[in-house]
Every structure is written in C-alpha cells, then in structure tokens.
TIGUZA-80100 format. One line per field, with one value per residue (C-alpha): x, y, z; residue number from 0; chain; residue in three letters. Coordinates in Angstrom, 2 decimals. Layout:
<nodes>
X = c(X_...) $
Y = c(Y_...) $
Z = c(Z_...) $
nr = c(NUM_...) $
kette = c(A_...) $
rest = c(ala_...) $
</nodes>
This chain:
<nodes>
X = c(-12.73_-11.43_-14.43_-15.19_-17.57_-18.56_-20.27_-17.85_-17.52_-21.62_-23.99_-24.89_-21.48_-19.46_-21.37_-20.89_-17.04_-17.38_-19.33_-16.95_-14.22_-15.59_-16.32_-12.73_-12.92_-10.44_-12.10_-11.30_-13.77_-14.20_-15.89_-15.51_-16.55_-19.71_-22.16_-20.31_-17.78_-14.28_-15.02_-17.53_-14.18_-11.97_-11.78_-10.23_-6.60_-4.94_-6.64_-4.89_-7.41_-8.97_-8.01_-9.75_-9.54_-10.87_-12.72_-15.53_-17.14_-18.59_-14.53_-13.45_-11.84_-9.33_-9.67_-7.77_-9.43_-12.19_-14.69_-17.37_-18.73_-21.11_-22.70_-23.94_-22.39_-25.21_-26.36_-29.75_-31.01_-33.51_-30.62_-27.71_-30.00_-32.21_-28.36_-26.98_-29.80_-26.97_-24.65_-26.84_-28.14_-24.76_-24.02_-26.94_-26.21_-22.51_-21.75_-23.45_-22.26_-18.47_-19.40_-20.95_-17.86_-15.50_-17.67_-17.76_-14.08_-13.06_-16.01_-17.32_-20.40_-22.15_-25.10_-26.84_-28.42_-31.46_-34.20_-37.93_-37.96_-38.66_-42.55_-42.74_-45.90_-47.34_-50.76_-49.97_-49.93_-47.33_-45.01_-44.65_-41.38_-43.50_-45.20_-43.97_-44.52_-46.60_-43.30_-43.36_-40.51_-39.79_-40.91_-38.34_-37.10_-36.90_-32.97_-33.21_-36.04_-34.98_-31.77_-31.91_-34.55_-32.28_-29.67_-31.81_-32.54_-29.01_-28.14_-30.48_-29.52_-25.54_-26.87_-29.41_-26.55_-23.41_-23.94_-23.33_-23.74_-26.43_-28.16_-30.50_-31.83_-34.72_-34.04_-36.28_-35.69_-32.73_-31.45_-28.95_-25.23_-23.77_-26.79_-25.98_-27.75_-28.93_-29.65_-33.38_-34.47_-37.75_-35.08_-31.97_-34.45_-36.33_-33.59_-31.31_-34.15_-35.61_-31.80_-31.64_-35.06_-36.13_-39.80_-40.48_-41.52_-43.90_-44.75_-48.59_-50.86_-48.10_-50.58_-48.60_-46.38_-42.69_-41.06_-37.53_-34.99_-31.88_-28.78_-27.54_-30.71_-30.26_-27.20_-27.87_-30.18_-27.70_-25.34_-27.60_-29.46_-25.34_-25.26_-28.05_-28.34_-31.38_-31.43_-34.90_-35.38_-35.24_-37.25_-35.06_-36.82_-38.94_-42.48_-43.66_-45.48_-45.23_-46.92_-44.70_-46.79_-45.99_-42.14_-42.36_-43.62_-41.30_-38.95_-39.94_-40.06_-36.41_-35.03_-36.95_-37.63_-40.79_-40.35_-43.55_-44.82_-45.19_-46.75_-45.53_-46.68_-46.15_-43.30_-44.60_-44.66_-44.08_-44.75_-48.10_-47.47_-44.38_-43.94_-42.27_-43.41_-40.33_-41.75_-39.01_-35.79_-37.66_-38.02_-34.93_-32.45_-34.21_-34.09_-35.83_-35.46_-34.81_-34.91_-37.54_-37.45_-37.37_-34.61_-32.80_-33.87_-31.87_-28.95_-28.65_-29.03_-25.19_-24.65_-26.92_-26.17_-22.19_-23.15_-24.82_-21.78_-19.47_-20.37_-22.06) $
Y = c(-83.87_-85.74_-86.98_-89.86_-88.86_-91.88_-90.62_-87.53_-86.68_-86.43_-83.64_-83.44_-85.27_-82.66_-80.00_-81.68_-81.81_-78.02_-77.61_-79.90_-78.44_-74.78_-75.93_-76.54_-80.30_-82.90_-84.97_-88.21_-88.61_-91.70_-92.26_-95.08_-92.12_-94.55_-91.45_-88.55_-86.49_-85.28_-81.57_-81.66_-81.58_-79.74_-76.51_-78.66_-79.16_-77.00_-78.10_-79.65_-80.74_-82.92_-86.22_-87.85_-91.99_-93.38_-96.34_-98.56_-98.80_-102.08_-103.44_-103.12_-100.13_-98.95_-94.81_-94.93_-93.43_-91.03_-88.96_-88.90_-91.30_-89.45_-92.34_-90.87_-93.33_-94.39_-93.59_-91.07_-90.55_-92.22_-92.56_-93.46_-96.36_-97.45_-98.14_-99.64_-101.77_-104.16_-101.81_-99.78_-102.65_-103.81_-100.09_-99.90_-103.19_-104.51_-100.65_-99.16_-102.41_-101.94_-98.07_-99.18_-101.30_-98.38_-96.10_-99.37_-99.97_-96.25_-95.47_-92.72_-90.95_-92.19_-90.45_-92.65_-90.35_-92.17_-90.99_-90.30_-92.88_-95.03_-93.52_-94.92_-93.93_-92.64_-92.87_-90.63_-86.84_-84.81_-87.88_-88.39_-90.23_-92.89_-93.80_-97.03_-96.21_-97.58_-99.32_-101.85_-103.89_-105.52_-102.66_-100.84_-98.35_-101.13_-101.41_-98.03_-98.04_-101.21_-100.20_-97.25_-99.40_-101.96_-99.71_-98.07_-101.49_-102.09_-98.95_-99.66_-103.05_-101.70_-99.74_-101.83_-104.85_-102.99_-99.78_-97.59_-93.99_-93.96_-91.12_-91.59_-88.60_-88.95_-86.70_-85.53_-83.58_-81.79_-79.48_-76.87_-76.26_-79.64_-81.04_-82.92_-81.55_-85.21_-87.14_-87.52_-85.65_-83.08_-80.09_-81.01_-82.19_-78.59_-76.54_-78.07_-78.59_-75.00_-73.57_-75.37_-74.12_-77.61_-78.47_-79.39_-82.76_-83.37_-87.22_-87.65_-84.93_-82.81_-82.89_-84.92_-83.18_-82.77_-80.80_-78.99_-78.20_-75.95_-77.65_-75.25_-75.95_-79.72_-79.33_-77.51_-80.47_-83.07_-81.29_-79.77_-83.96_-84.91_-83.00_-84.64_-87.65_-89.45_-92.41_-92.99_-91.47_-87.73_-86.04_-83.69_-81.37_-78.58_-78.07_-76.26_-78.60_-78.06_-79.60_-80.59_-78.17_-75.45_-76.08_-76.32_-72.52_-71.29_-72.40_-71.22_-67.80_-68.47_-68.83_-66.92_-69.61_-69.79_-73.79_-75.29_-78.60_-81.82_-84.91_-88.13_-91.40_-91.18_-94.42_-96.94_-96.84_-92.57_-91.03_-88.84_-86.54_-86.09_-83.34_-84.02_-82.79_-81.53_-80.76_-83.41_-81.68_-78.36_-79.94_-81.44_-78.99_-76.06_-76.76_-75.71_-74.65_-70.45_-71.14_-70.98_-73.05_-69.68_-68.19_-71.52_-71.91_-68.38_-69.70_-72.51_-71.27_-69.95_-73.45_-75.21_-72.77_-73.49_-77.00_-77.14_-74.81_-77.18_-79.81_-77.84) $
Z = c(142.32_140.01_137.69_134.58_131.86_129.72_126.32_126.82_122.75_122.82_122.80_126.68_127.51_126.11_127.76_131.05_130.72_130.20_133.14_135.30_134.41_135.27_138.77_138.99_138.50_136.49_134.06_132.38_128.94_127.65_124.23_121.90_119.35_117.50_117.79_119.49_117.75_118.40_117.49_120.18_122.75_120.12_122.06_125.17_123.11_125.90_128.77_131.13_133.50_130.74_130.06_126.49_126.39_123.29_124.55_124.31_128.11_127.14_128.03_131.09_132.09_134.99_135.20_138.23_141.56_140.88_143.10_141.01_137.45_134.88_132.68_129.53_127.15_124.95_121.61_122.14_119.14_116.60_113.84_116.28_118.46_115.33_113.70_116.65_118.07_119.32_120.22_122.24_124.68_125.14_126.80_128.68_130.10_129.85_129.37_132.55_134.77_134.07_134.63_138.34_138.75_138.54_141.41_143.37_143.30_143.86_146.20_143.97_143.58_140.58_137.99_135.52_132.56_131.95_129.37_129.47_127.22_130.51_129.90_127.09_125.21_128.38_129.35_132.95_132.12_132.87_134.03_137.45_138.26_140.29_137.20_135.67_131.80_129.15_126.86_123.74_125.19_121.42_119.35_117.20_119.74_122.61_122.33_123.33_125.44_127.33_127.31_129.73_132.02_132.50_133.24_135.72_137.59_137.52_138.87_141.67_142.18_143.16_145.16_146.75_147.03_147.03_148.66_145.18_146.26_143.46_141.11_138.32_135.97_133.69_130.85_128.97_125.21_125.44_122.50_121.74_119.71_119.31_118.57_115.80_112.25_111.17_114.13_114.01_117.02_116.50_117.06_114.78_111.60_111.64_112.20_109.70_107.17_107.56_107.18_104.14_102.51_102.51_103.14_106.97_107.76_110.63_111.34_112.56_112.20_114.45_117.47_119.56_122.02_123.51_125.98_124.81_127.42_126.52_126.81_129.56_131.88_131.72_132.27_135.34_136.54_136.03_138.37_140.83_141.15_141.61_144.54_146.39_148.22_146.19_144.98_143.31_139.62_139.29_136.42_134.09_131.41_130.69_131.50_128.41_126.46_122.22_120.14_116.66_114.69_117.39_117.58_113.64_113.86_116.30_114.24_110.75_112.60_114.30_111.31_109.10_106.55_104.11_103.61_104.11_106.16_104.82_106.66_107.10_108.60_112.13_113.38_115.45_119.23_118.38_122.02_121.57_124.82_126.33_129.89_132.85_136.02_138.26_141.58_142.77_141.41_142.59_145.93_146.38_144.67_143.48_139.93_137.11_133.47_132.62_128.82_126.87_123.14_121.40_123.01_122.78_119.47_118.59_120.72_118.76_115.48_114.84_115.06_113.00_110.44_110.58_110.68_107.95_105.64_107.22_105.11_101.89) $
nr = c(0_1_2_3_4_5_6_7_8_9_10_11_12_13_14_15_16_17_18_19_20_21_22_23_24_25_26_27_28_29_30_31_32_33_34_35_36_37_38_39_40_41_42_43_44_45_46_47_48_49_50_51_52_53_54_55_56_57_58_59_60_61_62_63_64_65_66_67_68_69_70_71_72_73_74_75_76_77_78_79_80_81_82_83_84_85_86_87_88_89_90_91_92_93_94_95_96_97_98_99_100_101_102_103_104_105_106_107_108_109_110_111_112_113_114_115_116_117_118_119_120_121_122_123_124_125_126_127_128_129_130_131_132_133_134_135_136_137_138_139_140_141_142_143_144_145_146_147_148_149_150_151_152_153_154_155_156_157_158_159_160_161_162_163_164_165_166_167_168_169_170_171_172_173_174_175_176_177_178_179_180_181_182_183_184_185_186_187_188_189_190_191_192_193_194_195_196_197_198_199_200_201_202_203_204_205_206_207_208_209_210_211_212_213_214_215_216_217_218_219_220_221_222_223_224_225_226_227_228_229_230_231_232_233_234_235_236_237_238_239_240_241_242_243_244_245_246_247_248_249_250_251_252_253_254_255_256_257_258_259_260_261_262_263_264_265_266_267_268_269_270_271_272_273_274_275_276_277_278_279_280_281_282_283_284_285_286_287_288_289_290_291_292_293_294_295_296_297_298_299_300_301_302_303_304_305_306_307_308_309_310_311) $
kette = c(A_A_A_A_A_A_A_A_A_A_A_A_A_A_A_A_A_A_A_A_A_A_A_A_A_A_A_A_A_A_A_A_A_A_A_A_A_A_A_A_A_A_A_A_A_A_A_A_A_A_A_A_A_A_A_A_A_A_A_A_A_A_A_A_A_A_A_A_A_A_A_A_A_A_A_A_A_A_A_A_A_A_A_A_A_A_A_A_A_A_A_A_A_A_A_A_A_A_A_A_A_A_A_A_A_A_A_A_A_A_A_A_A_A_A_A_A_A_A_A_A_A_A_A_A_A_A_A_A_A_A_A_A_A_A_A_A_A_A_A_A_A_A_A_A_A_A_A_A_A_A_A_A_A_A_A_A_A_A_A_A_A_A_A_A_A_A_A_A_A_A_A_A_A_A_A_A_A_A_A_A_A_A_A_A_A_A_A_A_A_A_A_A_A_A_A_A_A_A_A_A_A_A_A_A_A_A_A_A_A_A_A_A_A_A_A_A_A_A_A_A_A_A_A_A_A_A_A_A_A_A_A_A_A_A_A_A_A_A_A_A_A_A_A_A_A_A_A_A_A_A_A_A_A_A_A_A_A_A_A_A_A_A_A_A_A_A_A_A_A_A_A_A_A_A_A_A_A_A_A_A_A_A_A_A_A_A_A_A_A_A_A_A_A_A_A_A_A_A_A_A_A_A_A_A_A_A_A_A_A_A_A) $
rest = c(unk_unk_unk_unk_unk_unk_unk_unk_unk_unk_unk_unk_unk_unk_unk_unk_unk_unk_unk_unk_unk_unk_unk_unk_unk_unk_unk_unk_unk_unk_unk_unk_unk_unk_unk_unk_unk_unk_unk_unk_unk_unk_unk_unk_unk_unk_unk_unk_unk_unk_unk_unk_unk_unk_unk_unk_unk_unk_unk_unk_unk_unk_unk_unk_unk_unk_unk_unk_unk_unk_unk_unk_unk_unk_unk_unk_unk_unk_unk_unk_unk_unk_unk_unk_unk_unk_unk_unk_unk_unk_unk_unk_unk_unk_unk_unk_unk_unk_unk_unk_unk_unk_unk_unk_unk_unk_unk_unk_unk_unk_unk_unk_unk_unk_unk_unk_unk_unk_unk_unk_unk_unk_unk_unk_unk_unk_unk_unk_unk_unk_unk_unk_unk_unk_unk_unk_unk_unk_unk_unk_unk_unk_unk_unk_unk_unk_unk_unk_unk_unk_unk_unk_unk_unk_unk_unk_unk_unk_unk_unk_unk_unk_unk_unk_unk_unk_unk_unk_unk_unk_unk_unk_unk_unk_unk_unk_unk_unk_unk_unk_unk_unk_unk_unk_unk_unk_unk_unk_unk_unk_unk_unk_unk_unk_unk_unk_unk_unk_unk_unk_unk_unk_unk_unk_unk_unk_unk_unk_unk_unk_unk_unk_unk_unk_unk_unk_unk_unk_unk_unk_unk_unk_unk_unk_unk_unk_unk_unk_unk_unk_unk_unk_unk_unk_unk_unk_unk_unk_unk_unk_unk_unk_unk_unk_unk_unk_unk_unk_unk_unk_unk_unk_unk_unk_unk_unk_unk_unk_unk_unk_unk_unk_unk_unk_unk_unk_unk_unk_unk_unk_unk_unk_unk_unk_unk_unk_unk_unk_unk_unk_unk_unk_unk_unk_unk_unk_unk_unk_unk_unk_unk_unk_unk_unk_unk_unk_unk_unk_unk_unk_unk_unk_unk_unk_unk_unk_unk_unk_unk_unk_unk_unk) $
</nodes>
C-alpha cells in the first residue's frame, strides 16, 4: 500500500512509519515539526520507500492517491497541548477534517489515534469504550481533551455521511525510546529526573493510577484495529494498573537511582484512575499487550540516558 502518516516526526508516529515500512508498505510523513522531531525519522535518510513532507495538516494537502491515512498529528503531551492550546484544536478539528478529506477523495482506509483522554476523569472503572467520560470541557486540558472528541465525532460523521472506511483507537499511556525527556508525561519526567539524580516529583499523594503500554505493543494495536472492519471506538493500552508511587519505584529500581520523592499539588482536572479494558481489540483482533512497564522501562532506558548526554 501506499500509506500517509500525519504526526510522522512524533513518538508513536515515527514508530508507525517503521512498522509500515517493515510490512513492505510506502509511506508519505507529514509533520509540520511543532512537537515531533526530525531525529525521530533520522535513520530513514536512505529509505526509499519513505517520503517526509514538512507540513502543517491544518492546510490543505494533496498526497496523491493513497490506500491507507494514519492521523496522529496532534500534540499529546501536557507541555506540547498546554503550549499550543490553539494550535492543538485547530488539528483536531481543521487538522483531522482535511485528513478525512484526503481518504475520501482517494477512497482510503482511514485510522484516527484518539486518546483516553475521551474518559476524562472517569468515574467507570476500567473504561469501557461505551462509556461516555466524565470531561471538564473548558478546563485547562480541554484543547486537548476536546480536541480528540471532536475529532472522533468528525470521524464518525464521514463515515456516517460520506461512507469513510472509518477507524478510531483510544490510546491509552504509551511510552518507550523517543519518548521525549521533557514532555510532561508520568514516564519521560521520572526517567529523565531519576537519570539525572534529581529528586522525583509525584503530583497528589501518588495514589492515583495509569496504565503504561510499551511503544511496540501499541503499536501492534494500531495496526492489528487497521485491519478490521470497525468503526465504533477501539480501546488501546495496557491492563496493569500503577499507581504513580508504584511506577516511581519501578523506576528508581530501573535505573538504580537513590533520588528521593517529592510531592506536589496535584493539576486540576488530573485523571485519578486510568485502565482500559480491551476485551474489544481481544475480540476483534486478538490483541493485547506482551510488555510489562519494567521490561519496557529497561528497553527504554539506553535512550533516556543518551537523551539526556545529548544535551548535557
């Protein structure tokens, strides 16, 4: 096939071009390179079966015919959406339609990565993708949150009015190398500030709870959901539940470090539980995560630590 991955210079974005292209697959990236990063596709120089377009989706866009469009163009984390509140509704609306415009023209497949976000602060536990979330839609992470809903309805919508051959994947915390070092996630701030010696900051009382998928596995679920036929939302994550103060410990003992916690105020609208259930991507594609956060935690930890000498 020959595929578009918006977002392409992110974390999961870049790993999906990797994946594409190992299934044999030509891919045109498109990144207008506001959070993702350029050494994130560096290794891809020589490939001829990749095609890079520095771009911001929000224009309009002619790829030329494609099989398939991969819509991860959106900033994801606290630091990249809480710095582009503007930017990051425009993508999730403007962004996702001219995205829907290009499967509808070439009569491609299309995935839109959505977030768990959707939940909100949820008061369902684990999170059934039938349940509608519990969301501040003005709060501070609303031009996030908001963001990926509405490009969920609009997703629906073309295919609803349109006849958009339609996926949507709820994806829940996702972590591994690329991961940038100082993007706010639970993940990037413990690694990077345990590799540094730096004290460990947990926001709360640490109690609340997350779910960590290695990159690989979601990976894995985006593709194995593209392969399907369903429409409706699709739940993406792990099922082991953490809470921050657990994660913090795995990874003081990852990485070996003797820094000690520190507590701050937890941020408004913070999620307090966080688990997906994934009977439905079991069900309909015999997914499910092989990873669990230690291991991925070592996988990941060359990288954080060349990260962080990178710019010492």
């Amino acid at each position: 096939m020959r595929v578009l991955v918006t977002g392409a210079a992110g974390f999961l974005g870049s790993h999906l071009v990797d994946a594409l292209l190992a299934e044999g697959h030509s891919v045109v990236g498109v990144d207008n390179l506001s959070t993702g990063s350029m050494q994130n596709l560096q290794h891809l120089g020589q490939e001829s079966h990749f095609e890079f377009v520095q771009h911001d989706i929000c224009e309009a866009m002619d790829p030329g015919p494609v099989d398939y469009v991969f819509n991860l163009a959106s900033p994801a984390s606290p630091v990249g959406y809480m710095r582009l509140g503007i930017e990051t509704l425009m993508v999730g609306s403007v962004g996702t339609r001219n995205s829907l415009e290009i499967a509808r023209k070439y009569k491609a497949k299309f995935l839109q990565a959505s977030t768990s976000e959707c939940y909100g602060d949820p008061v369902e536990h684990p999170q059934v993708e039938e349940y509608w979330g519990h969301v501040n839609p003005i709060g501070p992470r609303s031009v996030y949150d908001e963001s990926k809903r509405f490009s969920e309805a609009l997703t629906m919508a073309y295919h609803r009015y349109y006849g958009v051959n339609t996926r949507l994947a709820r994806i829940f915390n996702s972590y591994g190398p690329r991961l940038h070092k100082d993007d706010g996630r639970v993940i990037s701030n413990l690694m990077t500030q345990a590799l540094k010696g730096e004290d460990l900051t947990i926001y709360g009382d640490g109690s609340q709870t997350r779910s960590f998928c290695y990159v690989s596995d979601t990976i894995a679920g985006l593709l194995g959901l593209s392969r399907t036929d369903e429409h409706l939302p699709v739940n993406v994550g792990n099922t082991s539940e953490f809470t921050i103060l657990e994660c913090a410990d795995v990874v003081k003992r990852v990485t070996g470090t003797s820094s000690r916690i520190v507590f701050r105020p937890l941020p408004q609208d913070d999620p307090i539980q966080r688990m997906p259930d994934i009977s439905k991507a079991k069900r309909l594609f015999g997914w499910g995560p092989k990873i669990d956060l230690e291991t991925g935690l070592r996988l990941s930890l060359d990288y954080f630590k060349a990260s962080i000498a990178a710019t010492v």
